[in-house]
N, C-alpha and C positions, 0 to 999 in steps of 0.2 A: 116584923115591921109594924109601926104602929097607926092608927088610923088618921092622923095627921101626914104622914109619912103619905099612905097611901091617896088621902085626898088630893095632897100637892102631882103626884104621881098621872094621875088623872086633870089636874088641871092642865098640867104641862102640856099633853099629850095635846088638849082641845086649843092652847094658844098656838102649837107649832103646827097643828092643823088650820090656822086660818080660820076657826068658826065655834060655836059654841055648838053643846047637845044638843041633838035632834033626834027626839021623838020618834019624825017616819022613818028612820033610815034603819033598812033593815042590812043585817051583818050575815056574814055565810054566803052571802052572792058571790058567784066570781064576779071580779074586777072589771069594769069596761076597757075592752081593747086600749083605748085609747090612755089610757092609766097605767095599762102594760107598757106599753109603746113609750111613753115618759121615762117609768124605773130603768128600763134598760138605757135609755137613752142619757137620761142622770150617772146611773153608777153600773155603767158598761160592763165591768169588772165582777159585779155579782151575781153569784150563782141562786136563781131561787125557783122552786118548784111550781108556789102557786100565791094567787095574789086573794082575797079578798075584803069585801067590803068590812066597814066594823062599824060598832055603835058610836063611832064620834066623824059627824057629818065632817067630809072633804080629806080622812084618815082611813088605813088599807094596810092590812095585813099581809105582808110580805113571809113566805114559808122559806125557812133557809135550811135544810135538816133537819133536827129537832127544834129550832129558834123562832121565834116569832118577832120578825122586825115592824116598825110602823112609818110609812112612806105618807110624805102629803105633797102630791103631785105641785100642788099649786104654789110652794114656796120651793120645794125638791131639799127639803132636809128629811133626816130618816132618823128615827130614832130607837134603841134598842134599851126597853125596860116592860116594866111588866103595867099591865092595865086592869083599872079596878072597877065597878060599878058602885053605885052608892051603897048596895047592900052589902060589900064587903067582899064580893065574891070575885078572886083573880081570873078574871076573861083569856091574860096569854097564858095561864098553865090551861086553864079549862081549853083551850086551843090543840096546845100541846096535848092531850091526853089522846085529842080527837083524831090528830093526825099519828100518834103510838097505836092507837086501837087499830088503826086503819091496816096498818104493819102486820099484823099477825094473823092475818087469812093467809100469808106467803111463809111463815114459817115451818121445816118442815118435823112436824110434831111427834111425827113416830120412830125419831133420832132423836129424843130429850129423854131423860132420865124418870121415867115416872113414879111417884110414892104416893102411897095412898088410894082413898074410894070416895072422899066423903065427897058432901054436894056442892063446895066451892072448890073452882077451879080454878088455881092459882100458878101463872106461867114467871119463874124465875131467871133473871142473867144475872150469874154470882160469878165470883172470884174463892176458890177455897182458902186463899191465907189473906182477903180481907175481913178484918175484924169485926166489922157490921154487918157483912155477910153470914159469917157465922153467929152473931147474935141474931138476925133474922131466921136464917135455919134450925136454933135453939128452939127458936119461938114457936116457929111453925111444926118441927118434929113433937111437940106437946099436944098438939092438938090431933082430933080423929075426924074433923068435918071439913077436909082438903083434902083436893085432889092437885098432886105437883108436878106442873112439866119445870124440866131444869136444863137451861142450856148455861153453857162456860163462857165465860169473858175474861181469862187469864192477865191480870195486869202488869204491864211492864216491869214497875217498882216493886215485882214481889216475882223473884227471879224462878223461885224453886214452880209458882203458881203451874203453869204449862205444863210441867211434868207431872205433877199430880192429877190434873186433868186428864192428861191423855191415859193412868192410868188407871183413872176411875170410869174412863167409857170404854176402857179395853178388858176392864173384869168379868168373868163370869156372871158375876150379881153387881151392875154397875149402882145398884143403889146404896148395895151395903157396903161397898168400895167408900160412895160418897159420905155416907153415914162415919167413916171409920176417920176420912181423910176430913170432915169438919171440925171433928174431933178433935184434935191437933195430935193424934196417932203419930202422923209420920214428920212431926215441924223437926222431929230432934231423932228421927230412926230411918233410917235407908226404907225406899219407897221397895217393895216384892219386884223382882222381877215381870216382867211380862211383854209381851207381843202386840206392839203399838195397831191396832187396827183401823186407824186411820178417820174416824168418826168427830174427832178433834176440828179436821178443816170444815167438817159439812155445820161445826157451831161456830167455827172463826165465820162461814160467810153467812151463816143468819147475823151476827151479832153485826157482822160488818152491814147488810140489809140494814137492820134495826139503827143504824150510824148512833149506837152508843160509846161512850169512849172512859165511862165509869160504870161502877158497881156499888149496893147492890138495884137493881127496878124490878120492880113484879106490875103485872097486869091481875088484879084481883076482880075475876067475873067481868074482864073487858074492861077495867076503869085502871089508870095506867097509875103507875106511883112509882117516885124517884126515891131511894133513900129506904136507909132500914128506920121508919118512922112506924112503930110498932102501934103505937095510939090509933094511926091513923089507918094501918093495916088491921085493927081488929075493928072500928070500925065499918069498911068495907063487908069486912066478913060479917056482921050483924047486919 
């Protein structure tokens, strides 16, 4: 997106908020009741977790899952796009990251696949027959200074996915299962026999917790990232 692009982005935001930037207003508060009590009463119909203030005075960040809507009480239009600061730096992913991180105190981490020692810890929801997946897995099986928890998020569009899952957490050595099954070992050879042990559902309801619905996200050292965006993953890791 380009910087015109994102200026206009932020103008928008502050005419359908009724008010230009303001300085005092500090963002990360929760909402005044009475702000709540508006959203619900505007758009009855929406579901949303938590409201806060933001940097563009009489404008409120509404949490809807992973979404970040923008609510201005005083006119009752809502708007759903991304918000930028002069310096360039996007506030609703920076949003989002906050409330991803928040997610993973509840995950339960001694049911992930773990590979490696080193001093970054890099928590995975992949898909084995998506292809970005596996080029993020390429990436990271190169390196020796990660540590990787790996939960499954089998996607619908990739039919055979599930099954390979369930038998890479039913192996003996579920890593080198994973290892074999990224590979594309089994895209074109019958998957080994084996004895489903059931570890499959306890990654369907983290991921369902996490209300992802794509692949692939990592959490690198607690800072959340969508996308096999490898630049920005090695990044992280430096």
């Amino acid at each position: 997106m380009s910087k015109v692009n994102n200026f206009l982005n932020v103008l928008m935001l502050a005419i359908l908020a009724g008010a230009a930037f303001a300085g005092a207003v500090r963002a990360d508060e929760t909402a005044p009741r009475q702000v709540i009590e508006t959203l619900q009463q505007t758009y009855p119909k929406l579901e949303f977790q938590r409201v806060y203030t933001s940097p563009v005075a009489g404008l409120y960040e509404v949490i809807t899952g992973n979404r970040v809507l923008y609510f201005s009480p005083a006119t009752g239009h809502m708007l759903a796009g991304d918000l930028w600061n002069k310096e360039g730096e996007n506030l609703s992913k920076a949003r989002i990251g906050k409330i991803m991180g928040e997610k993973l105190k509840d995950l339960p981490m001694d049911k992930a696949i773990k590979i490696g020692s080193g001093k970054n810890t890099v928590i995975e929801v992949t898909d084995p027959d998506c292809p970005y997946c596996r080029k993020a897995s390429e990436f990271f099986s190169k390196r020796t200074d990660v540590t990787r928890y790996i939960f499954f998020l089998p996607l619908s569009m990739h039919p055979d996915a599930e099954s390979k899952v369930r038998y890479i957490l039913s192996s003996e050595d579920p890593a080198l299962a994973y290892e074999d099954v990224m590979s594309g070992r089994y895209d074109e050879t019958p998957l080994p026999e084996f004895k489903d042990n059931g570890v499959f559902e306890i990654h369907k309801a983290a991921t369902d917790l996490l209300g992802l619905t794509g692949t692939p996200n990592f959490w690198i050292n607690g800072t959340y990232l969508s996308g096999a965006n490898l630049q920005a993953i090695e990044k992280l890791l430096n």
